[in-house]
C-alpha positions as CSV (number, residue, x, y, z in Angstrom):
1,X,-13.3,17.3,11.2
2,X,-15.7,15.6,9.1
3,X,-13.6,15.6,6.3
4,X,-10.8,13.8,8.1
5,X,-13.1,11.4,9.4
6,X,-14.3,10.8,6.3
7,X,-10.6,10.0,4.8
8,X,-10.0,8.0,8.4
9,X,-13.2,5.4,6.9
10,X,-12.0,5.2,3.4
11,X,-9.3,4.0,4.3
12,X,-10.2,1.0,6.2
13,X,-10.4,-1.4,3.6
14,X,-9.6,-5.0,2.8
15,X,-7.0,-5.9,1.2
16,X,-5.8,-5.2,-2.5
17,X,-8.7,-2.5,-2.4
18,X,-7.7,1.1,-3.1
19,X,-9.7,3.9,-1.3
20,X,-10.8,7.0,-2.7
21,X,-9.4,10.2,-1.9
22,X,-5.8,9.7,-2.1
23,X,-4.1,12.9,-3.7
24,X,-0.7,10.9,-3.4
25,X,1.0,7.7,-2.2
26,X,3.9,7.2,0.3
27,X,5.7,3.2,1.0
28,X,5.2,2.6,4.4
29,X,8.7,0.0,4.5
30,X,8.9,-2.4,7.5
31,X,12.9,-4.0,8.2
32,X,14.1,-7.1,9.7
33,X,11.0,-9.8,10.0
34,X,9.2,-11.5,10.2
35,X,9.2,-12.3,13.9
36,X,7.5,-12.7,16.9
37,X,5.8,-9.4,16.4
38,X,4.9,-9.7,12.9
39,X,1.4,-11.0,13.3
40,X,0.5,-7.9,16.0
41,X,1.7,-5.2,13.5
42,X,0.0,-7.0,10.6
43,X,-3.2,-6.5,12.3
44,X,-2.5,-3.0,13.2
45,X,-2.1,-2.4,9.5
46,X,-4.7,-4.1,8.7
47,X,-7.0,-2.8,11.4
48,X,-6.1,0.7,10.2
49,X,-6.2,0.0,6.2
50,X,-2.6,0.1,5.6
51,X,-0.3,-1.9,2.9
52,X,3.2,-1.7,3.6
53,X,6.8,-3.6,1.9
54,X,7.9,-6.1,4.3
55,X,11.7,-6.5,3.9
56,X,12.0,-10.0,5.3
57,X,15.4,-11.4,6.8
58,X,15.8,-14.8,4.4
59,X,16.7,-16.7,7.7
60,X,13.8,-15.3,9.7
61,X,11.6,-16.3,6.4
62,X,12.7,-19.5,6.2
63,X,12.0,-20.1,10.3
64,X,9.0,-18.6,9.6
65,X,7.2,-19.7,6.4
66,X,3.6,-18.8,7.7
67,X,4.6,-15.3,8.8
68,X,5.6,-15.3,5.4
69,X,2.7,-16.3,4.1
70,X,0.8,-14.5,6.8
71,X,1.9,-11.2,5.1
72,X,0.8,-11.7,2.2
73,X,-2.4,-12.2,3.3
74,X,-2.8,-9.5,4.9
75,X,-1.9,-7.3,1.3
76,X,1.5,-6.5,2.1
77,X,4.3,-6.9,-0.4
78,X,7.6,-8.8,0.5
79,X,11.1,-7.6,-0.7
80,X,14.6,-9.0,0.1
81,X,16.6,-7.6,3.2
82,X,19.7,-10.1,2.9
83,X,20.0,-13.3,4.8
84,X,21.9,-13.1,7.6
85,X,21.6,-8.8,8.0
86,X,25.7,-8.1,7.3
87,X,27.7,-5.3,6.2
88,X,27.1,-6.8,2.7
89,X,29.9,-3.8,1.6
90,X,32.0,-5.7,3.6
91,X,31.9,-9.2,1.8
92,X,33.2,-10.1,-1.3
93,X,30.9,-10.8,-4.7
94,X,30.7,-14.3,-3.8
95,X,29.1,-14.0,-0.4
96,X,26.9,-10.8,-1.5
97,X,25.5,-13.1,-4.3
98,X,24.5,-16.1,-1.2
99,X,22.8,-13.0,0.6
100,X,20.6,-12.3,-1.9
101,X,20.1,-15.0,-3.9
102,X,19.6,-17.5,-0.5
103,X,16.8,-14.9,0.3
104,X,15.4,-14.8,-2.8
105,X,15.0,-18.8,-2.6
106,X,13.4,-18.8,1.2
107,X,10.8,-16.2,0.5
108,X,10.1,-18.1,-2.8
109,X,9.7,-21.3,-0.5
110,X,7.7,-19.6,2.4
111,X,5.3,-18.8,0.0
112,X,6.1,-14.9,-0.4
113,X,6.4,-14.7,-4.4
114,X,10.0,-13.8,-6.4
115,X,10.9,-10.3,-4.4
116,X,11.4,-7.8,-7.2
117,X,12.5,-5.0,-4.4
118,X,16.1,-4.9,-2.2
119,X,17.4,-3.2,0.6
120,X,20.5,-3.5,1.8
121,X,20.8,-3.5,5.7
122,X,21.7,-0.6,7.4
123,X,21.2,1.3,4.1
124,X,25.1,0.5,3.3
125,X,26.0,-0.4,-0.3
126,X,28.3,0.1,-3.6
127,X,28.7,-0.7,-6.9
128,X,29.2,-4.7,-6.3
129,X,26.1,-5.0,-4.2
130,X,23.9,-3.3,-6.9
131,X,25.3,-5.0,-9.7
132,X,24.4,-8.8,-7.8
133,X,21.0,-7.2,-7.0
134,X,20.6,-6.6,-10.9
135,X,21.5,-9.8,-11.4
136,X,18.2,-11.7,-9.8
137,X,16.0,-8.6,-10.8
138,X,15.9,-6.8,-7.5
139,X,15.7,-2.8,-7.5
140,X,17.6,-1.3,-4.7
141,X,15.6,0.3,-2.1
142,X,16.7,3.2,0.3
143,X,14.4,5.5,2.2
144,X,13.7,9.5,1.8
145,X,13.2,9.6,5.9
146,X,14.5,7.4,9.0
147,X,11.6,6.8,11.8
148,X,14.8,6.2,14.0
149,X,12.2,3.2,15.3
150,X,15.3,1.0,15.9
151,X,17.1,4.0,17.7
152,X,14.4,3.5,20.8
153,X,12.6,6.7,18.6
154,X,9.3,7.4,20.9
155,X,5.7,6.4,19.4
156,X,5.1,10.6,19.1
157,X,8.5,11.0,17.2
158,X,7.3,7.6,15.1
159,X,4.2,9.7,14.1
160,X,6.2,12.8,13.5
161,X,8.3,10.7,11.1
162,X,5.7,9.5,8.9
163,X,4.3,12.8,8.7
164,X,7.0,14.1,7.1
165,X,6.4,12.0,4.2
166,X,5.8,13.4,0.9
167,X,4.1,12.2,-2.6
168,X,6.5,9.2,-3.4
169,X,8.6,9.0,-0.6
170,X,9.1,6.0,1.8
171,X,9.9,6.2,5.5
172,X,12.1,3.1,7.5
173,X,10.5,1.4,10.7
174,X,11.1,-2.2,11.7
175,X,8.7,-4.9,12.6
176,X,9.8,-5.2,15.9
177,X,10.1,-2.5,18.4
178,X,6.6,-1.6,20.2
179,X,6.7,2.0,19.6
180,X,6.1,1.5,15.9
181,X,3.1,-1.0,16.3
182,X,1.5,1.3,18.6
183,X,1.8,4.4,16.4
184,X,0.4,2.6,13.3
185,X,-3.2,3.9,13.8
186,X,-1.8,7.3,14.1
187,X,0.4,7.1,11.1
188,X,-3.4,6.1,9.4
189,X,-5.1,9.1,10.5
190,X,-2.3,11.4,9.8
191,X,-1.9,9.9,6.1
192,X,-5.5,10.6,5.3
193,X,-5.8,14.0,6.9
194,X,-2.9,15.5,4.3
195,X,-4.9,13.2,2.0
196,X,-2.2,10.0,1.2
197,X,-2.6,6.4,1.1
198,X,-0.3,3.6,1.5
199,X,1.0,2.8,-1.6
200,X,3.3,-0.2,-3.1
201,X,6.6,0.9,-4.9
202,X,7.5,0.6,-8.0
203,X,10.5,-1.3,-9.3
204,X,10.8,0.7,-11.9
205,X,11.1,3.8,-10.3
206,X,11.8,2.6,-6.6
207,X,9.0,5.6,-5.4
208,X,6.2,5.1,-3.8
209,X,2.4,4.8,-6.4
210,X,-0.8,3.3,-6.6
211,X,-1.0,-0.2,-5.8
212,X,-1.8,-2.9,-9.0
C-alpha cells in the first residue's frame, strides 16, 4: 500500500512537470469540448495530476475562446475534432477541407496553438479525409480502447476502461457526461498503481510518450 500511495503523490504535480516512477505512458483523449463541463473536468485532472488531448469541436472553440485557453492552462494539449462533428466520410473534399481547416483557424484564434493531432468523429474515415488532414499537418488519431463514456458507460466500467490501457495506448471519453468526471481520480490512482503516467502523443507515431 505504501508504494501505491507513494505513486498516488507523485503524481500530483503542476503542470508541464513529469513525475517519477512512470514505467510507461498512456493518452488519456477527451472528445467533443469544450463545454459547460470543461472547467469541472479540468480541475479533476488537475486535482489528480493528469494531462490529457483535448479534441475540441472548432464551433464549441470558437464560442468558447477561454475554455480554450483555459485548457491550456491547465497542461492539456488541444487537437482538432472537426467543426461541426459530421460523418466527414460522408462529405465531399471540399467540405472535409472547411472541417478541418475552419477548426484549425478557431483554435489558433482561441488561443489553443496550431493542433498537430486529428480525430475524426465517431472514429469514421478514408483515404480523402486523411489525405486533407495531411494537408494542414494533422496526424490522425483513433483510440486502442472505447470508455463507452458517451454510451451512458457507468463511472466503475469508466475505471475499468482505463485500466485496460497498456504502454502507448490511448482510451476515448468525452468532456461531458458526469460519469467520466467523477471517475478521473480513480483513473489516477489506477495509472500509478500498474506504474503509468499520463502522457502526450506523439505525431509522429500517434502513441502515447513522455510529455516535452
Amino acid at each position: 500500500m505504501f508504494a501505491v500511495a507513494a505513486l498516488v503523490a507523485a503524481l500530483t504535480f503542476a503542470p508541464g512537470a513529469t513525475p517519477a516512477a512512470c514505467s510507461g505512458y498512456v493518452g488519456l483523449t477527451f472528445d467533443d469540448g469544450p463545454s459547460s463541463t470543461t472547467s469541472r473536468l479540468l480541475d479533476a485532472l488537475r486535482q489528480n495530476g493528469l494531462r490529457a488531448t483535448m479534441f475540441n469541436v472548432g464551433q464549441n472553440a470558437a464560442a468558447n475562446p477561454a475554455l480554450v485557453r483555459a485548457q491550456v492552462s491547465a497542461g492539456m494539449w488541444v487537437a482538432n475534432h472537426s467543426y461541426t462533428h459530421p460523418h466527414l466520410t460522408q462529405l465531399g473534399p471540399s467540405q472535409i477541407d472547411s472541417e478541418i481547416s475552419r477548426t484549425q483557424q478557431a483554435i489558433a484564434n482561441a488561443g489553443g496553438g496550431t493542433p498537430k493531432l486529428f480525430r475524426p468523429p465517431y472514429g469514421e474515415t478514408n483515404s480523402t479525409v486523411r489525405s486533407v488532414a495531411a494537408r494542414y499537418g494533422l496526424t490522425q488519431i483513433i483510440w486502442d480502447v472505447d470508455s463507452q463514456d458517451w454510451n451512458n458507460a457507468s463511472t466503475d466500467a469508466i475505471v475499468a476502461a482505463n485500466a485496460r490501457l497498456t504502454n502507448g495506448q490511448l482510451i476515448l471519453m468525452h468532456d461531458w457526461p458526469a460519469n467520466t468526471i467523477a471517475a478521473i481520480p480513480r483513473i489516477a490512482q489506477g495509472l500509478a498503481a500498474r506504474g503509468l503516467c499520463a502522457g502526450a502523443i506523439s505525431p509522429q507515431t500517434g502513441r502515447a510518450v513522455a510529455p516535452g
